[in-house]
C-alpha positions in Angstrom: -66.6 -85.1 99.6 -64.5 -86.3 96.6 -62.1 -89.0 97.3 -58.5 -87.8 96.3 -56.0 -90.5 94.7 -52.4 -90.1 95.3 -50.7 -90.6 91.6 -47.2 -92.4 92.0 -44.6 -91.5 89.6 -42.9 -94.1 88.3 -39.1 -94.5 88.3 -37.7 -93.5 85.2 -40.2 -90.9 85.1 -38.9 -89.4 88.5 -35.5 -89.5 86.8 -36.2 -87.8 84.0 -38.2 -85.3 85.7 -35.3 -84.5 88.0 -32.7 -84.1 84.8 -35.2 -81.7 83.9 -35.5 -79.8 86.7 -32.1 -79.5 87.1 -31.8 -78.5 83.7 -33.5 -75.8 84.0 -32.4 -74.7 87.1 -29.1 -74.5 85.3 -30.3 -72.6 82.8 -31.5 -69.8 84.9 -28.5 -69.7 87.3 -26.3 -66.6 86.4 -23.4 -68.8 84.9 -25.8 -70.3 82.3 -28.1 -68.2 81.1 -27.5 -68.0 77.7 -27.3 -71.8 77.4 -28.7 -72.9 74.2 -29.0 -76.8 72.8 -25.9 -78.3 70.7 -28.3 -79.5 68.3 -31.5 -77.5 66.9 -33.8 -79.5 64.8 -34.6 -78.9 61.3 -37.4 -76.7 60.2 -40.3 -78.5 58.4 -41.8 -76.4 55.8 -45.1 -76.3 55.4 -47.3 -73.8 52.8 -48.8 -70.7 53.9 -52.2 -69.1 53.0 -52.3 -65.4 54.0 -55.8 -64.4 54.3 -57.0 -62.0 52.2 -57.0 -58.4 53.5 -60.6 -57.8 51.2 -63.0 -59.1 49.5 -62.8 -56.5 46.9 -60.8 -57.7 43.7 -57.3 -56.5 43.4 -58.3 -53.5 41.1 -61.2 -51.8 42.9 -59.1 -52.6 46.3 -56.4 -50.7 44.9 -58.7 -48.1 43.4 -60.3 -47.2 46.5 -57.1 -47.3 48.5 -56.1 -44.4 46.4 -59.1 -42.7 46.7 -58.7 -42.8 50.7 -54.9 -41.7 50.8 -56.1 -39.1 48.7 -58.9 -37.9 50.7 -56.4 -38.5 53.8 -54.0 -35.5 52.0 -57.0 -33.3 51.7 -58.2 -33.5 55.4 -54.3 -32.9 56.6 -54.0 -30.2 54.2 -56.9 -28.5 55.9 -56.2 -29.2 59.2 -52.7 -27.7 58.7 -53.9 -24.8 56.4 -53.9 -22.3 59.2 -50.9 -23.2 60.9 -48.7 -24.1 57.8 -50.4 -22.6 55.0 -46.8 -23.0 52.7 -47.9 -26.1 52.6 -51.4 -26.0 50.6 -49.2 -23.7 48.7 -46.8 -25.9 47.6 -49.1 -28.4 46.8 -50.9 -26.5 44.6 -48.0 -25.4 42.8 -46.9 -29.1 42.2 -50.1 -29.8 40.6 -49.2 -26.9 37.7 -46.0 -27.6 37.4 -45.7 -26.5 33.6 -48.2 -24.4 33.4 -49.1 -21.1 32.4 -50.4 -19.2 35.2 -51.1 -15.8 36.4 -50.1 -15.0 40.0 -51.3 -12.0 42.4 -48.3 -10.3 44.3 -49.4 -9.0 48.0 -46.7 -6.6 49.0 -48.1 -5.0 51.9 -48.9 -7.1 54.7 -51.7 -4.8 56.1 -53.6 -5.5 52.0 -56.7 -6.9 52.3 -56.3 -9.6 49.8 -59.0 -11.4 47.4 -59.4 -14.6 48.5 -58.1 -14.2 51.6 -55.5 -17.0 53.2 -54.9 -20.9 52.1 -58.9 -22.4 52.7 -59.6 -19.6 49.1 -56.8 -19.9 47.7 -56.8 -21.4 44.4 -59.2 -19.7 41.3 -60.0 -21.9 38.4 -60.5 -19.9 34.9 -62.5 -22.0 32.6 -61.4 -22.6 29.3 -62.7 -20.0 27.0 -62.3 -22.5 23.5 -65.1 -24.9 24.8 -67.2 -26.0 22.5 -70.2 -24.3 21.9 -73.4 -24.8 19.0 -73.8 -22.4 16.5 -76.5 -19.0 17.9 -78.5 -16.5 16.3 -75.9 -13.2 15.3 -77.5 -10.8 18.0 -77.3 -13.5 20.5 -73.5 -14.2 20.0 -73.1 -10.4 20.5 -75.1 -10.0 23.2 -73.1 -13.0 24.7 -69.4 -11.2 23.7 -70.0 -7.8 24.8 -71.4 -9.2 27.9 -68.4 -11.1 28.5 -66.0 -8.4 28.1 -67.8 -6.5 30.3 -67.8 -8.7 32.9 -63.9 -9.0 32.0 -63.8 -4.8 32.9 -65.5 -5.4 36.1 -63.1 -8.3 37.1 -59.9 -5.9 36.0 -61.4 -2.9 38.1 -61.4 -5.4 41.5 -58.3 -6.7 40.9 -55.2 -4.8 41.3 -52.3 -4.8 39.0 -49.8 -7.0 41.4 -50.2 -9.6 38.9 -47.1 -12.3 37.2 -47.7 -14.6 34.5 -45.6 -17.6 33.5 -45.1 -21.0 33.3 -44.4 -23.1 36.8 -40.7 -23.8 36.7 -39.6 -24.9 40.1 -41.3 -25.5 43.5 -39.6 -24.6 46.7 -39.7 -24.9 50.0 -41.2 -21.5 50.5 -41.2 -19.6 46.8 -42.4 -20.4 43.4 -40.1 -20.1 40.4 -42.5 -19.1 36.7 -40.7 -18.0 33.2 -42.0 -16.3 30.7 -40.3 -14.9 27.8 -37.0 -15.8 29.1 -37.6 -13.9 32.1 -37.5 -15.4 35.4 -39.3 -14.0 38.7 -39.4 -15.9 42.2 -42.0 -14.6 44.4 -42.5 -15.8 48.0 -45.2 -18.2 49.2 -46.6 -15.8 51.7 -46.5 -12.9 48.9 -49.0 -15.1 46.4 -52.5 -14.4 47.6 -54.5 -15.3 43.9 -53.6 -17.8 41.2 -55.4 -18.5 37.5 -54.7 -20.9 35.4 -56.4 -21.6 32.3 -56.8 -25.9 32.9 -57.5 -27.3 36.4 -55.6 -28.4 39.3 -54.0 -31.7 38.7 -52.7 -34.0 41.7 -48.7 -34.3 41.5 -48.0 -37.7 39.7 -44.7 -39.4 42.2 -41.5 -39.2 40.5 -38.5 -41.2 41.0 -35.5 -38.9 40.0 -32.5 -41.3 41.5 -34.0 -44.2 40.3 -31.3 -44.7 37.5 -28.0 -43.7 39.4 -24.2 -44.4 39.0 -23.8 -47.2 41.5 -21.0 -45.0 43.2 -22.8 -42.3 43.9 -25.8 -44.2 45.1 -22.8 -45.7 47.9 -22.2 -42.0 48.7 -25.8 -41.3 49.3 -26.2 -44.2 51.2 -23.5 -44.0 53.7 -23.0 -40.3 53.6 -26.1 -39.0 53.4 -25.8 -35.5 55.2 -22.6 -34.6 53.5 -23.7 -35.6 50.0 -26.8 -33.7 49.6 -25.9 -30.8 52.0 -23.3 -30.2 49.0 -25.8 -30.5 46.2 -29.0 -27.8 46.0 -30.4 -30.1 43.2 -30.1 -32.8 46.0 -31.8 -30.5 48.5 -34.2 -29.9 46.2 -35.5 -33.6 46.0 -35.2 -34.3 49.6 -36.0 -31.2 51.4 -37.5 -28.5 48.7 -34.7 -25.9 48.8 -35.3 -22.4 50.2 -35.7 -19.3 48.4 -32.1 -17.6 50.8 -29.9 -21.2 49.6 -31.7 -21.0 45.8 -30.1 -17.7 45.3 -26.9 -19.0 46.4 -26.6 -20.6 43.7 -27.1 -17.0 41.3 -24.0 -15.0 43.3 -22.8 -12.3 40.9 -25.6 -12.6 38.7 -28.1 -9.6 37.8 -31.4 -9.5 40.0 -33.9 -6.5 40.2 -35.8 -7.0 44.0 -39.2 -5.4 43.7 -40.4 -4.3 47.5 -43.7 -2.1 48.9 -41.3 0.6 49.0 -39.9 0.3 45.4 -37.0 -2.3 43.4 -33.7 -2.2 43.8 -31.4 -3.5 41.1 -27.7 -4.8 41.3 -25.5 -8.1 41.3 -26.6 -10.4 43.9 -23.5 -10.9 46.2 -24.5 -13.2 49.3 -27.9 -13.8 51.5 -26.9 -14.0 55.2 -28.7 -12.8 58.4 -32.1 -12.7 56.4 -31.0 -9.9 54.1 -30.1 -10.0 50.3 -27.4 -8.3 49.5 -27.2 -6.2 45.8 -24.1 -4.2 44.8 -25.5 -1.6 41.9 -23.9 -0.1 39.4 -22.3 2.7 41.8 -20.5 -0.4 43.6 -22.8 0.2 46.6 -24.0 -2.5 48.5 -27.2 -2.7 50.0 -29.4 -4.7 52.0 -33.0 -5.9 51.5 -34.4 -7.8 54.5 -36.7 -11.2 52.5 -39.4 -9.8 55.0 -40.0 -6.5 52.4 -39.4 -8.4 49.6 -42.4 -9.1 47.3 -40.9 -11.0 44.4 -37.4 -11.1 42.4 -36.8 -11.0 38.9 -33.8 -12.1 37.2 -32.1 -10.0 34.6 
């Protein structure tokens, strides 16, 4: 059995130990419990080394970062194509923004469309001015006319629902193209086929309020809701604006509304409850609910 020696504290030890103690049994007593010292001492700096977060150099690290956010978008735009499948849409439609394309309307909801929904979505044309080496003359025809008749065969399966124009604006839930100075928005969930001549592209970031008037970038900061609530080019930015605030922003301007049932043509007065509202040229005002409507077309 060990032998156990009894430690004596000296004096001014004891002393200081009780000045301690009751120190900090000041400190935690109710009256003092936000006690601090009078006098904190000074900070010593001394240099820090972060460790590295790779071993890659600082180009291929960022490289591959990109690559993994990227392929990060593409698993979350797959997960959410059935539930939000606006979404793929949009995205899509960000990646041709000024391009010529050539969009398939689906009216009806009960059509059986080509591709069928978001996971077919997107058709790639190739680019007919490739390069190719000089044939024999029969073999060039042969090639040609079995092009075009492969072009005849694509025409018969597709119907004539189709829009062509360059991307313009993406929305929240439409897509604005123009061509020829005419205008048409057509619905997300109407789209069910898109060419374009040159391949997707990802969206390159933008910075649209990076130069601002210092004022205004105050009024943004403090007054967030109010400013941009105001502003549909500030909706835009921040929120994508819908299709029912977008034509807001047209009131007493000429649209034509193309539905299953037909168009209807007339000055667009005021979107409320759902339903565009057109006066025609007999000053009758009617309603189109955006559930029939398949695409508009500005006059």
């Amino acid at each position: 059995m060990k032998k156990r020696h009894k430690i004596e504290i000296p004096a001014e030890e004891s002393s200081s130990q009780e000045v301690l103690e009751s120190s900090s049994s000041s400190r935690t007593s109710p009256e003092d419990d936000c006690c601090l010292p009078d006098d904190c001492p000074d900070l010593i700096e001394t240099p820090r080394f972060p460790s590295p977060t790779s071993c890659l150099p600082d180009g291929r690290l960022h490289e591959l970062e990109e690559k993994i956010d990227g392929a990060n978008r593409m698993l979350l735009d797959l997960a959410l194509s059935n539930e939000q499948s606006e979404l793929g849409r949009r995205n899509l439609f960000d990646g041709l923004a000024g391009e010529m394309v050539k969009i398939k309307i689906r009216c009806s909801d009960s059509d059986d469309n080509l591709l069928g929904e978001s996971s077919e979505f997107i058709e790639e044309v190739i680019n007919k001015k490739s390069k190719t080496k000089k044939r024999p003359k029969k073999k060039r025809l042969a090639k040609k006319n079995k092009l075009k008749r492969k072009q005849r065969l694509k025409k018969k399966k597709l119907s004539k629902n189709f829009l062509e124009g360059f991307v313009q604006l993406v929305g929240n839930d439409f897509v604005q193209i123009q061509k020829n100075g005419k205008m048409y928005l057509i619905p997300f969930r109407r789209t069910c086929l898109v060419l374009s001549k040159k391949p997707y592209q990802p969206p390159k970031s933008q910075t649209p309020l990076a130069d601002i008037d210092p004022c205004f970038r105050r009024e943004l900061t403090y007054n967030f809701g109010e400013t941009v609530a105001g502003d549909p080019e500030l909706v835009q930015i921040f929120f994508r604006i819908k299709l029912a605030m977008y034509l807001m922003t047209f009131e007493d301007q000429k649209f034509t509304v193309y539905t299953n049932a037909g168009k209807e043509t007339g000055l667009l007065k005021r979107c409320e409850n759902g339903k565009i509202h057109l006066v025609t040229q007999s000053d009758q005002e009617i309603e189109i609910p955006f559930s029939s409507c398949c695409y508009l077309k500005k006059m």
